[in-house]
DOMIZA-308686 format. One record per residue (C-alpha): residue in three letters; y, z, x; residue number from 1. Coordinates in Angstrom, 1 decimal, padded with zeros to 4 digits, m for minus. Last residue first. Layout:
% DOMIZA-308686
   resn        v        w        u   resi
    ALA        Y        Z        X    NUM
...
This chain:
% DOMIZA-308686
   resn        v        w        u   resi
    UNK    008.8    008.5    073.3    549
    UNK    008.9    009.9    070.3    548
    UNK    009.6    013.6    069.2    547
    UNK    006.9    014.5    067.1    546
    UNK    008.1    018.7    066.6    545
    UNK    005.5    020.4    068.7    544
    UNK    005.5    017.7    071.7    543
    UNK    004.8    013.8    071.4    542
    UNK    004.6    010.9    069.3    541
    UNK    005.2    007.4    069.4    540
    UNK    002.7    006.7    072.3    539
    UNK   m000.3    009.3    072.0    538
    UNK    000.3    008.1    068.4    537
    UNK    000.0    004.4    068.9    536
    UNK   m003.4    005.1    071.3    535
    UNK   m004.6    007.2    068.0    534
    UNK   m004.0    004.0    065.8    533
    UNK   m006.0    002.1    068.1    532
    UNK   m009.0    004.2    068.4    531
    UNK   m009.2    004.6    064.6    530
    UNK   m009.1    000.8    064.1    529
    UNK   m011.9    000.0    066.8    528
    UNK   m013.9    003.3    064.6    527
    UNK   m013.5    001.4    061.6    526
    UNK   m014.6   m001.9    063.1    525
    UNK   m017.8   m000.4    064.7    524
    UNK   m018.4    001.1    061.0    523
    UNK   m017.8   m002.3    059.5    522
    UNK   m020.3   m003.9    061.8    521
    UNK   m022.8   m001.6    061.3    520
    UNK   m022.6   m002.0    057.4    519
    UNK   m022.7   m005.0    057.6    518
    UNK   m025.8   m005.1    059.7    517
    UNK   m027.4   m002.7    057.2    516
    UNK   m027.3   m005.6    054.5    515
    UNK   m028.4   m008.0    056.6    514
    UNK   m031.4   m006.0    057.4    513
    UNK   m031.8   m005.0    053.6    512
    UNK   m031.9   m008.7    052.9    511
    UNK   m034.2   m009.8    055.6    510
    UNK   m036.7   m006.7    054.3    509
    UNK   m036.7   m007.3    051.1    508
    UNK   m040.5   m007.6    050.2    507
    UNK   m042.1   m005.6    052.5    506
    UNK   m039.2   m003.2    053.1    505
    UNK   m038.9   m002.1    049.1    504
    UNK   m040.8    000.8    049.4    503
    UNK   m040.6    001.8    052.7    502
    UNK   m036.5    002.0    052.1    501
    UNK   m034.9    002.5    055.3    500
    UNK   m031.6    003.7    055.2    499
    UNK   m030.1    004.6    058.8    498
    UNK   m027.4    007.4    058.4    497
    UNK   m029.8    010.1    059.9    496
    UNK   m032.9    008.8    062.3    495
    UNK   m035.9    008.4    060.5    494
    UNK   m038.5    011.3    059.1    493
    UNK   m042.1    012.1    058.9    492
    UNK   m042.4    010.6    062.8    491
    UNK   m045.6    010.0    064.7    490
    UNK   m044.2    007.8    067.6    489
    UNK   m046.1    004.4    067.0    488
    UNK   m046.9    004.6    063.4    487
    UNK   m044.2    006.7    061.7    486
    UNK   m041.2    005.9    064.2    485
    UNK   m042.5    002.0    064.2    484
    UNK   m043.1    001.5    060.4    483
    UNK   m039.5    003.0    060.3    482
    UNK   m038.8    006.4    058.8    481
    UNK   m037.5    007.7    055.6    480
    UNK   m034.2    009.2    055.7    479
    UNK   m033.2    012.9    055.5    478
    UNK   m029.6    013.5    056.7    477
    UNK   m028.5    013.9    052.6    476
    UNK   m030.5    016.8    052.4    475
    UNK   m028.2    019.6    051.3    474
    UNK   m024.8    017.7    051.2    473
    UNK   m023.1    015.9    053.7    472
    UNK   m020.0    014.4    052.0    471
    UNK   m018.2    017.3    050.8    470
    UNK   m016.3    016.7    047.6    469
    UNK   m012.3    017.0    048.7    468
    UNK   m011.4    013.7    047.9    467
    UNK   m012.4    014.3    044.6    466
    UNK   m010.9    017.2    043.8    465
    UNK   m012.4    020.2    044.0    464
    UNK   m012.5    022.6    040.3    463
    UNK   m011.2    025.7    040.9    462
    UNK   m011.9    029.1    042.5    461
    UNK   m011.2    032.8    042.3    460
    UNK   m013.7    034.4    044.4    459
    UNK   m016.1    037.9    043.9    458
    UNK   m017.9    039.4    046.6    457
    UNK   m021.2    041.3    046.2    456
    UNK   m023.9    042.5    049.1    455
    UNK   m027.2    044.1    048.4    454
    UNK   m029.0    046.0    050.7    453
    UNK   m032.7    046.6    051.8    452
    UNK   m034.5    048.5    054.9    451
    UNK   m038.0    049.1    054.8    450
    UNK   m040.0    051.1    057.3    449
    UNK   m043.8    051.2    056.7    448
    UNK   m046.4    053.5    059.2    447
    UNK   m050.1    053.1    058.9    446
    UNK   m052.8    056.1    060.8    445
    UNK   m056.6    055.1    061.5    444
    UNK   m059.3    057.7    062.2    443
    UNK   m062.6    056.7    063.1    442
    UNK   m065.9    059.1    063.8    441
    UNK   m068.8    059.9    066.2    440
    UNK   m067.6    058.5    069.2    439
    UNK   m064.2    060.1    069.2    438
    UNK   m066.1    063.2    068.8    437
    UNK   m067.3    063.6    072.9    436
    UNK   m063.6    064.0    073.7    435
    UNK   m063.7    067.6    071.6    434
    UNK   m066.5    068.0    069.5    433
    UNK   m065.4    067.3    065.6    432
    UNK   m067.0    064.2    064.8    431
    UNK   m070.7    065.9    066.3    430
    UNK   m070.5    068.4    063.8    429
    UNK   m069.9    066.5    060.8    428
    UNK   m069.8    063.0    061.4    427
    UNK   m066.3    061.5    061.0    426
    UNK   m063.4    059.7    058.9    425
    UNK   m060.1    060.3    059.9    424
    UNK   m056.9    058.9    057.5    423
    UNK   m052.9    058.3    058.3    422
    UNK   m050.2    057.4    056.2    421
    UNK   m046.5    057.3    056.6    420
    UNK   m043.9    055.0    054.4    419
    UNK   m040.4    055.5    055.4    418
    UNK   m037.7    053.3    052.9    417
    UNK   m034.1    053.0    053.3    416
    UNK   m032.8    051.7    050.4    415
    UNK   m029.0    050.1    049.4    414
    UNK   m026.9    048.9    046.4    413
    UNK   m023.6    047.5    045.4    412
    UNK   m022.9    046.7    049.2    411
    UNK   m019.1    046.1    048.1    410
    UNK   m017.3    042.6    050.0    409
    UNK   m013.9    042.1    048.9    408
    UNK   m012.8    038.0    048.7    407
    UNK   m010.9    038.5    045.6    406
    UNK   m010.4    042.3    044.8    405
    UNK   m012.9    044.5    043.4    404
    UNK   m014.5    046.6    040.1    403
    UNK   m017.9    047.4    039.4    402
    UNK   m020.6    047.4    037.3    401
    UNK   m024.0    047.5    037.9    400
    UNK   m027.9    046.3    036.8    399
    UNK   m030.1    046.2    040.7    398
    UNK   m033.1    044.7    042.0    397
    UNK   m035.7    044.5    044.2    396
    UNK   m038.9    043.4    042.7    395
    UNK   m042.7    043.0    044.0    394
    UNK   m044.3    041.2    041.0    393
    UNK   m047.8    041.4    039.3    392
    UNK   m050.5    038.8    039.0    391
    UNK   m052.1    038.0    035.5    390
    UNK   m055.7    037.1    036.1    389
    UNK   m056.9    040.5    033.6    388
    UNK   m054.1    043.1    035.9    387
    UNK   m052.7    041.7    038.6    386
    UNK   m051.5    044.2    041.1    385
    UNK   m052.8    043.4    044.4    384
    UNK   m051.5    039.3    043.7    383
    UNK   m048.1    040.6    044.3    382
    UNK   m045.6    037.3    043.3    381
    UNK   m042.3    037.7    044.6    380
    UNK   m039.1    039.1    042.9    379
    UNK   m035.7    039.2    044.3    378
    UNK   m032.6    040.5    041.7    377
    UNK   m028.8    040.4    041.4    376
    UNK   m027.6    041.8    038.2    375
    UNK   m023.4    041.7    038.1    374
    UNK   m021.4    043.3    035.2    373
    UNK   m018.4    042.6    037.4    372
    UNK   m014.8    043.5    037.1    371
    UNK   m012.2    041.7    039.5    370
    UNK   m008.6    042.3    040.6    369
    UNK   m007.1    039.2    041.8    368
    UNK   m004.5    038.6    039.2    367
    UNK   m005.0    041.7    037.4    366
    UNK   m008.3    042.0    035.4    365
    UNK   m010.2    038.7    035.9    364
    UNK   m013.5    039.9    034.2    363
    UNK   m016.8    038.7    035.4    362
    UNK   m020.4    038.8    033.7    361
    UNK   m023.4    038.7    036.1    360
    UNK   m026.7    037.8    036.3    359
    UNK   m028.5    036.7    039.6    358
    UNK   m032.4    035.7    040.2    357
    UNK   m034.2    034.7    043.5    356
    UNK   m037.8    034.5    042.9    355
    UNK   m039.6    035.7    039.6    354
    UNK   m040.2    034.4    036.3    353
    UNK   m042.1    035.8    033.5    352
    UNK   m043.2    033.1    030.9    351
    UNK   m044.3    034.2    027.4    350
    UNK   m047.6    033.2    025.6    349
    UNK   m048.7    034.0    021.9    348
    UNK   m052.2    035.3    021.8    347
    UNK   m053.5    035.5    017.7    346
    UNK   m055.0    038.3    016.2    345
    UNK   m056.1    039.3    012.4    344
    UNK   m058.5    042.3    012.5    343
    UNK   m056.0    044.4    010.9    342
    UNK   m052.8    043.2    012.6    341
    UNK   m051.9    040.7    015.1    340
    UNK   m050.6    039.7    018.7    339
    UNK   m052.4    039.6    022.1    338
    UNK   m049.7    039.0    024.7    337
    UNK   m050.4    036.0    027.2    336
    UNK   m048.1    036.1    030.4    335
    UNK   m047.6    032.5    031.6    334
    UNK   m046.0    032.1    035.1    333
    UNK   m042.7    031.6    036.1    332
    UNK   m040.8    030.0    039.2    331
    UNK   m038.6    030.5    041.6    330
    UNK   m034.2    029.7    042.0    329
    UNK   m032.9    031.4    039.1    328
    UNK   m029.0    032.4    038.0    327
    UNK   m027.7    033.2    034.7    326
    UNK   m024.1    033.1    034.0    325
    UNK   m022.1    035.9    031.1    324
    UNK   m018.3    034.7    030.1    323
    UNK   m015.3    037.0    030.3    322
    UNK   m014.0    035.3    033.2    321
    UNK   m015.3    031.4    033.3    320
    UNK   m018.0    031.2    035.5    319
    UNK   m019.8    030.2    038.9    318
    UNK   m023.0    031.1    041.0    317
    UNK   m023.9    032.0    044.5    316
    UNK   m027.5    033.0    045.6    315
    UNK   m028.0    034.5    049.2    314
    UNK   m031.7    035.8    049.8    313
    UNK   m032.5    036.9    053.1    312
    UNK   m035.6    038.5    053.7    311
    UNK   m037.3    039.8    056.7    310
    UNK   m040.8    040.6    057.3    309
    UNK   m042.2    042.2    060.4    308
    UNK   m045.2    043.7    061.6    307
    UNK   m047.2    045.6    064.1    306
    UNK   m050.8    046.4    065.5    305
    UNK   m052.7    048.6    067.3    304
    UNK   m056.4    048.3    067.6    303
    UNK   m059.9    050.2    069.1    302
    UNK   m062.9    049.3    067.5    301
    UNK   m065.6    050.1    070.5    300
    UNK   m068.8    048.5    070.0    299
    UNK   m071.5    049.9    072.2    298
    UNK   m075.5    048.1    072.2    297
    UNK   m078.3    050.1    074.2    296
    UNK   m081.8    048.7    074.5    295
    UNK   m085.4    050.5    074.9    294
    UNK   m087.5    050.2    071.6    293
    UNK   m088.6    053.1    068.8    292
    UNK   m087.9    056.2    067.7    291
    UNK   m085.9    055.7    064.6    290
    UNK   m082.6    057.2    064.1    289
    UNK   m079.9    056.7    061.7    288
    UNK   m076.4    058.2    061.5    287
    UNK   m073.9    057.0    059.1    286
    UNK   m070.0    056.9    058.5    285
    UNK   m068.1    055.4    055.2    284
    UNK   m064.9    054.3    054.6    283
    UNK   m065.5    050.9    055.1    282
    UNK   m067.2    050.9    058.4    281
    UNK   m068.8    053.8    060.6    280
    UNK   m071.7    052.8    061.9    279
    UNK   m073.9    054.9    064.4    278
    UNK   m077.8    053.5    065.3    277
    UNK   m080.2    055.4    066.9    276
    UNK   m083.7    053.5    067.5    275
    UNK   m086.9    055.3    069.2    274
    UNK   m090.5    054.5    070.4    273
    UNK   m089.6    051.7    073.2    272
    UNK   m085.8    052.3    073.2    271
    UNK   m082.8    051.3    071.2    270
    UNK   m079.5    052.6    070.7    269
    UNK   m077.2    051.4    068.6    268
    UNK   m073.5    051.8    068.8    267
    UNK   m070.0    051.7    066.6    266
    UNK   m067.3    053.8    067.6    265
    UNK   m063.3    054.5    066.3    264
    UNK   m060.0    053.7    066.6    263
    UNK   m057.5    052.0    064.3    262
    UNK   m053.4    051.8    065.0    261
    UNK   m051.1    050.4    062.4    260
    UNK   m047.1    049.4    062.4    259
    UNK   m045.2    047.9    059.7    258
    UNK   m041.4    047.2    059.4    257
    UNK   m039.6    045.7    056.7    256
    UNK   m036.2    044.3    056.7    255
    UNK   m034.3    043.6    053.3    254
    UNK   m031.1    041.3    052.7    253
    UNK   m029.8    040.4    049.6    252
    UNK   m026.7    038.7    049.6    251
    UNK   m024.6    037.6    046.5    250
    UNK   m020.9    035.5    046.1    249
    UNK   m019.6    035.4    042.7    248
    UNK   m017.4    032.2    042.1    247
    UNK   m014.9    033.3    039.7    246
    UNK   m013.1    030.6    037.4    245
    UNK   m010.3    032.3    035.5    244
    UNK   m007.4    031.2    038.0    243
    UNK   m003.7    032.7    037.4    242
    UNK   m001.9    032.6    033.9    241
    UNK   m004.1    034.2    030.9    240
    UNK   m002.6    032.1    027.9    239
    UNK   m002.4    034.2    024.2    238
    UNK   m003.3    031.3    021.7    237
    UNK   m005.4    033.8    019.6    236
    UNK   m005.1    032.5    015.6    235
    UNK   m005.4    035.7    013.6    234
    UNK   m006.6    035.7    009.4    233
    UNK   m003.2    037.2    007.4    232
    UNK   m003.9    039.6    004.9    231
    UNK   m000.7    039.5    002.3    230
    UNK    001.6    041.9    002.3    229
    UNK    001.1    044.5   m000.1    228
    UNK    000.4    047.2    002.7    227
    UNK    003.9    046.6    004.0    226
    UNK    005.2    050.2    004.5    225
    UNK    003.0    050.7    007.6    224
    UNK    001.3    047.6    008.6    223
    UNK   m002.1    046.3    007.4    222
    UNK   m004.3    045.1    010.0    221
    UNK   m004.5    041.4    010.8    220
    UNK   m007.4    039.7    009.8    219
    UNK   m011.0    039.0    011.7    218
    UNK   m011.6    038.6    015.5    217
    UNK   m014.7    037.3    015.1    216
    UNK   m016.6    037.8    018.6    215
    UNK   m017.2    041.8    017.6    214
    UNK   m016.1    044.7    019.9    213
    UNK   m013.3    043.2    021.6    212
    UNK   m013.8    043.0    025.6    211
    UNK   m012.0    045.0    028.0    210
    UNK   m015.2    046.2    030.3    209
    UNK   m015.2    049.9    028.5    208
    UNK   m015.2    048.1    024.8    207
    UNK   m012.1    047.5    023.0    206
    UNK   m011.5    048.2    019.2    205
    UNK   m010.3    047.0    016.1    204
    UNK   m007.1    047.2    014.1    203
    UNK   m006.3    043.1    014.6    202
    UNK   m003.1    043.2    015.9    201
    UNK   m003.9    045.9    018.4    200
    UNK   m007.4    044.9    019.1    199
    UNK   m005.4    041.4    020.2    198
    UNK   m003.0    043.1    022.2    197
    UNK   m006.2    045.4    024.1    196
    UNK   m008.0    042.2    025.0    195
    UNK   m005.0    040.2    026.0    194
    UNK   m004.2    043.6    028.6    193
    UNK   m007.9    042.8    029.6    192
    UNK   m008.1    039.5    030.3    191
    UNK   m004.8    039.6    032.5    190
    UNK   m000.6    039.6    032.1    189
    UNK   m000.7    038.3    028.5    188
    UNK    001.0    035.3    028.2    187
    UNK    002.7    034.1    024.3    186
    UNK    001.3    033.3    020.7    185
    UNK   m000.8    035.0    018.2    184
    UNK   m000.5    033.0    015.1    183
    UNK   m000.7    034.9    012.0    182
    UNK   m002.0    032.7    009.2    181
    UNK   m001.9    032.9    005.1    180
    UNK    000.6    030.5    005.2    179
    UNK    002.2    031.3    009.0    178
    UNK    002.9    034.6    010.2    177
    UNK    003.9    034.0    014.0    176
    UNK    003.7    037.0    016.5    175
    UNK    004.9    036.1    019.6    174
    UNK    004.0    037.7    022.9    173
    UNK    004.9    038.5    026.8    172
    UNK    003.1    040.4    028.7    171
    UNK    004.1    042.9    031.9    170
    UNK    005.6    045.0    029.7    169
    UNK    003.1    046.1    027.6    168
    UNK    003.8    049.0    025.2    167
    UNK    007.4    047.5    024.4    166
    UNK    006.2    043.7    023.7    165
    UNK    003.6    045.5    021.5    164
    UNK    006.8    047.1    019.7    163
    UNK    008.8    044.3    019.4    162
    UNK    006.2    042.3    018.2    161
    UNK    005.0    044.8    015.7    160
    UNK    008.7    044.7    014.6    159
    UNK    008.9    041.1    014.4    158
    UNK    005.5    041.2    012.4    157
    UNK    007.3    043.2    009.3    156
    UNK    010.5    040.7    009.8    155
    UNK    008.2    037.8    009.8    154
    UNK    006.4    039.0    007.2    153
    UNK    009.4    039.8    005.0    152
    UNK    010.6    036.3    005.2    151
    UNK    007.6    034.9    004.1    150
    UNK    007.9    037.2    001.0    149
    UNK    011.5    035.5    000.1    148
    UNK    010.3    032.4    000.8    147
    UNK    007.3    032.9   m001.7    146
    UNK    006.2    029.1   m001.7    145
    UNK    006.4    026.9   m004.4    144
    UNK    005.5    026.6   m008.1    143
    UNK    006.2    022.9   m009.3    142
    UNK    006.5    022.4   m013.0    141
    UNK    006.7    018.9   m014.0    140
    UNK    008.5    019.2   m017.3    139
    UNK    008.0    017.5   m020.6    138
    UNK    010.4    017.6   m023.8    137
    UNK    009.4    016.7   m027.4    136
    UNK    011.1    016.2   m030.5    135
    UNK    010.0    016.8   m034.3    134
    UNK    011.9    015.3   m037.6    133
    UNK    013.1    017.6   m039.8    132
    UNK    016.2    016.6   m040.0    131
    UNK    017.4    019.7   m038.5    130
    UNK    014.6    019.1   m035.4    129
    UNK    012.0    021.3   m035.3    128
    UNK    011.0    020.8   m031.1    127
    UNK    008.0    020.5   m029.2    126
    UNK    007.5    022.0   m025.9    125
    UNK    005.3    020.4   m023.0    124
    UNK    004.9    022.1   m019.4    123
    UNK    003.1    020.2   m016.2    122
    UNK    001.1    021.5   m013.7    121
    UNK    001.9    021.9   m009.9    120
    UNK    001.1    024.5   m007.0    119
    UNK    001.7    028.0   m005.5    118
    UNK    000.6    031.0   m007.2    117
    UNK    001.6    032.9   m010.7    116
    UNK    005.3    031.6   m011.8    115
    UNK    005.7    033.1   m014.9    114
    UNK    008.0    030.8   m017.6    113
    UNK    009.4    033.3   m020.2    112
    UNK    010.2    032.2   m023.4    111
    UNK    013.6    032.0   m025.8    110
    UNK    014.1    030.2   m029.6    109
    UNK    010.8    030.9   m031.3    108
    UNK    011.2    034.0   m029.7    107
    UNK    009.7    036.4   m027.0    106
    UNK    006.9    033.9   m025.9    105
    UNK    005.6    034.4   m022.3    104
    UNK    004.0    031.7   m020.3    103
    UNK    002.1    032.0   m017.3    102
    UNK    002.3    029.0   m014.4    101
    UNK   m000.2    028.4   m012.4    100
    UNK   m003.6    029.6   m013.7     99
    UNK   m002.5    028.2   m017.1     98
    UNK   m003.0    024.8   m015.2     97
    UNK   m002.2    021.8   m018.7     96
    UNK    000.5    024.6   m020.3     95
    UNK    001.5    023.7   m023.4     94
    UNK    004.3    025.1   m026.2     93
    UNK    004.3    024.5   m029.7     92
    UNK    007.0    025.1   m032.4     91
    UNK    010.2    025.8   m030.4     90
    UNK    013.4    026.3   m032.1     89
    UNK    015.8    024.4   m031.8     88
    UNK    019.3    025.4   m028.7     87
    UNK    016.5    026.4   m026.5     86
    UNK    016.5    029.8   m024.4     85
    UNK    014.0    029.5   m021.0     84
    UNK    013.7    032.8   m018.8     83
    UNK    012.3    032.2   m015.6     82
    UNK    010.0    034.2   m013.8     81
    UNK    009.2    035.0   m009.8     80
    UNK    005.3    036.4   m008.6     79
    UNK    005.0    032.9   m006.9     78
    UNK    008.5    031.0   m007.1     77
    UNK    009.7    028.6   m010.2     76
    UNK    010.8    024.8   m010.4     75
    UNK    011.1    023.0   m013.3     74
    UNK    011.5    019.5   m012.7     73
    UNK    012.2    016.7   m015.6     72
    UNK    011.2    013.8   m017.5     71
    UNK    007.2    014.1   m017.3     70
    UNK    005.5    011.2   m018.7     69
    UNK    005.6    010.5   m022.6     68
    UNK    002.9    008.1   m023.6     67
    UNK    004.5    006.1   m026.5     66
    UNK    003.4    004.7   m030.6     65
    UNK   m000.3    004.2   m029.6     64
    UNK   m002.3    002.6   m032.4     63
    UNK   m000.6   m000.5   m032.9     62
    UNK    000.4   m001.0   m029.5     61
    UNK   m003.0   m000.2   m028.3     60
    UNK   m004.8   m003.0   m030.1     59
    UNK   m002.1   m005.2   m029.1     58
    UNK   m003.0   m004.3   m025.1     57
    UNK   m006.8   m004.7   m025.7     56
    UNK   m006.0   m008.3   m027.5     55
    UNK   m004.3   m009.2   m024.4     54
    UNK   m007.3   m008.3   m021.6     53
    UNK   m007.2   m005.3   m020.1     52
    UNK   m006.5   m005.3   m015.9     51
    UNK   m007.5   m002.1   m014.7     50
    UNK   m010.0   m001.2   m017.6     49
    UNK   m011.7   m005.2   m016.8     48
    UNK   m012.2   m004.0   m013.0     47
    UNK   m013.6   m000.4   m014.2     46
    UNK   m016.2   m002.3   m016.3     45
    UNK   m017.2   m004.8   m013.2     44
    UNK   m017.5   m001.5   m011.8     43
    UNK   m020.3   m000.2   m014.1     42
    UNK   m018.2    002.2   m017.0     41
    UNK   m020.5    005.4   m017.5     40
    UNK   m023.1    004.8   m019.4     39
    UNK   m026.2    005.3   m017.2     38
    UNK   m025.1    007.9   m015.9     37
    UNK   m025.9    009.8   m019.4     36
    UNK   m028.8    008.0   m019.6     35
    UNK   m030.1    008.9   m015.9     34
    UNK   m028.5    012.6   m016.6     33
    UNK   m030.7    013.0   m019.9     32
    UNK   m034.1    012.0   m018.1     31
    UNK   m033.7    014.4   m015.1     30
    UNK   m033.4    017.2   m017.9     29
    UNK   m030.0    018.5   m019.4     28
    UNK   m028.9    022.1   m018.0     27
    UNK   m025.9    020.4   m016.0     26
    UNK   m024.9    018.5   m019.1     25
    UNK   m024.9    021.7   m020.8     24
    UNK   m022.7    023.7   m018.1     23
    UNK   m020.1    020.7   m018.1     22
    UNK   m019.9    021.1   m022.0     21
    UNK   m019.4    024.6   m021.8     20
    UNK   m016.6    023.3   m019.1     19
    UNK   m014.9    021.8   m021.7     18
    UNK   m014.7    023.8   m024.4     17
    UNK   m013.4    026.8   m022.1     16
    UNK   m010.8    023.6   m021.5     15
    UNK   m010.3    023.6   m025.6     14
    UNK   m010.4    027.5   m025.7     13
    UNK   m007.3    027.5   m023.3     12
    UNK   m005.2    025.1   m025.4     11
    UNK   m006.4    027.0   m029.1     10
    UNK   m004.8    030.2   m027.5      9
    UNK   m002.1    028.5   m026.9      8
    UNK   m001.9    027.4   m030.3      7
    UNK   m002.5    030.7   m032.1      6
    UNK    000.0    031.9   m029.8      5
    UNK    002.7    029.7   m031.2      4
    UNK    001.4    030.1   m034.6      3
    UNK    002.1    033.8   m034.9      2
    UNK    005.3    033.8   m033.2      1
């Protein structure tokens, strides 16, 4: 008993031996690993191990008596043992992966092979013979798979399938425990119901829009009675039927209204000893006088005005459901920030944009049920409120959530502005006679109306095919003019289908000339074709149902 342990024990302190040695030869200067690299076998080396020369082969004859290879297979579970009684008794026993396989001596006569994890290693005993010789026995050892554990999974996970199945009838899953995997399988009636299944399996939670909290979706939580089970990392292959591509549709409209009416009196009066002059500009009114001259000048500042703006702003934009787009159709300009502590500053820049801007995050709910984060915005540049160079921005905007049906329309937001101002500046006195004070004063009154809403519809779209791609797209009718249409009749652009190319008409002009007579004559050829083939169906085909003739 004694010795056998003693030479286990001397088995596991030769591979501690072993990677001591490792450690030192990592520890070894830059000058130590050349040399040491430096002897390993070259490849011509390796070529003369593979194929040794005869006196190498005679000089291991009479050194080497045999090299036993493993004779048998032993064959234990994870967790499982195996008790071994031999008809000798056992002197030594060896192990080459103790972290496999454990081995337990109880006699020199019976041991205990402990399978620990999956894998292979090989087992040696040695023998007393009677006649005192000694015999030895190897056996690969292969550790497999827990069956017996991988059963119980999918039974504990078949009753978390049948009861998910049960609290969601309208989806349809498979729960698949797989190595150290659980495979989420199956179709989950919308976005949000996968959501929820997967927080389920998982043990985590689901945010107000039907998201998981977290983008990892971790392990599988323990189940009741199977805590020793091992954790199983999730695999999501639930399938969302129906279209996940929404096309968010946005309109911002706003209608402003201004209206502004000014009055007031300017004159001078001049006469051969006097001068009285009344000014009333800028915010400011004056009476002078000096005796002096004979003229009379009257300027009479009397105005009504009105405006209007209108803006109509309608951006559309594309996603996958449960995946944020960004929107912008402007510009940006550099905002300098002054950054820095204790004396030591530096300006880093960031760019602001403004113009038409849409976020928005959609979530296909229930076939054509719809939430949207959506942030629609409309910014313009407002020179007034620039503050050190840096101009400020007029913005209507809104940040929502709501929920609708494909093709709905929901006016997300609204405002109905009414701006009223009015001012009267005047002499004192003479302003406030009645009549007679108009001509002593000005008084102005402004009046703003704005009207603004924003308009959101959500569409479930896919991908056009080919021969659906529109052909006239968003400046495809602009051409570049002839020398003739710009010269002689003051054109910027040519006639729609005709390609002239200013660029290259110099130089290849006959060959772009051919080359647009072809084309001519296959379009008058098309349209030939096209006439005939409607005369043979105004022949061979006639009322509702194509009756012929």
């Amino acid at each position: 008993m004694k010795s056998f342990f003693q030479l286990t024990v001397l088995y596991s302190g030769r591979t501690a031996a072993a990677a001591a040695m490792a450690g030192i030869f990592a520890m070894l200067p830059a000058a130590a690993n050349a040399q040491i690299a430096a002897e390993l076998p070259s490849p011509k080396a390796e070529q003369r191990i593979e194929k040794p020369s005869d006196s190498v082969l005679m000089k291991e004859s009479s050194l080497i008596q045999d090299v036993l290879e493993p004779e048998l297979i032993f064959r234990v579970e994870p967790s499982r043992s195996k008790i071994l009684q031999t008809k000798l008794p056992m002197t030594r026993v060896a192990i080459t992966s103790p972290e496999v396989v454990e081995i337990n001596e109880f006699s020199t006569t019976e041991v205990e092979v402990i399978g620990l994890k999956a894998g292979e290693t090989t087992m040696t005993i040695w023998f007393a013979a009677p006649d005192g010789t000694t015999k030895v026995l190897r056996y690969l050892v292969k550790v497999a798979s827990n069956n017996e554990e991988h059963m119980r999974a999918e039974i504990e996970y078949g009753k978390l399938e049948a009861r998910i199945n049960k609290m969601f009838p309208n989806s349809i899953i498979q729960l698949i425990p797989i190595a150290d995997k659980l495979i989420v399988r199956g179709q989950a009636r919308d976005a949000q119901e996968a959501a929820q299944i997967l927080a389920v399996v998982g043990g985590q939670s689901v945010d107000q829009v039907g998201n998981l909290v977290g983008a990892n979706l971790g392990t599988a939580a323990k189940l009741p009675g199977a805590e020793d089970l091992q954790t199983n990392g999730i695999i999501d292959m639930l399938q969302v039927p129906g279209e996940q591509q929404v096309m968010l549709k946005v309109r911002i409209a706003e209608l402003q209204r201004t209206a502004a009416r000014n009055l007031g009196f300017n004159f001078e009066v001049k006469g051969n000893n006097y001068d009285i002059t009344h000014v009333i500009n800028a915010g400011a009114g004056n009476l002078s006088a000096i005796l002096d001259g004979g003229d009379v000048e009257l300027f009479l500042q009397a105005t009504s005005s009105n405006g209007l703006a209108k803006i109509l702003a309608e951006p559309t934009l594309v996603t996958i459901s449960g995946r944020p787009a960004r929107f912008i159709a402007g510009g940006e300009f550099a905002v300098p920030t002054a950054v820095g502590v204790g004396g030591i500053g530096a300006v880093s820049t960031t760019f602001r944009g403004f113009g038409t801007m849409l976020a928005f995050t959609p979530t296909v709910l229930d076939k054509d049920k719809i939430r949207l984060q959506v942030a629609p915005s409309f910014s313009s540049i407002n020179n007034q409120n620039s503050v050190d160079g840096i101009p400020g921005l007029n913005i209507r905007g809104v940040t929502t959530t709501v929920d609708l049906r494909e093709g709905q329309w929901l006016a997300v937001a609204g405002l109905i502005q009414d701006e009223q101002s009015g001012s009267r500046i005047r002499l004192p006195g003479l302003g406030d006679i009645p009549l007679v004070g108009a001509a002593f004063g000005k008084q102005t009154t402004n009046r703003t109306e704005t009207e603004l809403v924003v308009l959101v519809s959500p569409e479930l779209v896919h991908p056009l095919e080919q021969e659906q791609l529109p052909l006239f797209l968003p400046g495809s009718e602009i051409t570049d003019p002839t020398n003739k249409e710009f010269f002689w009749h003051q054109q910027i652009q040519g006639l729609p289908g005709y390609d002239y190319r200013s660029t290259v008409w110099p130089a290849m002009r006959h060959q772009i000339h051919h080359e647009n007579h072809e084309i001519l004559k296959a379009q008058r050829q098309a349209r030939k074709a096209n006439r005939h083939y409607h005369e043979c169906e105004d022949y061979y085909i006639s009322g509702p149902q194509g009756f012929s003739n």
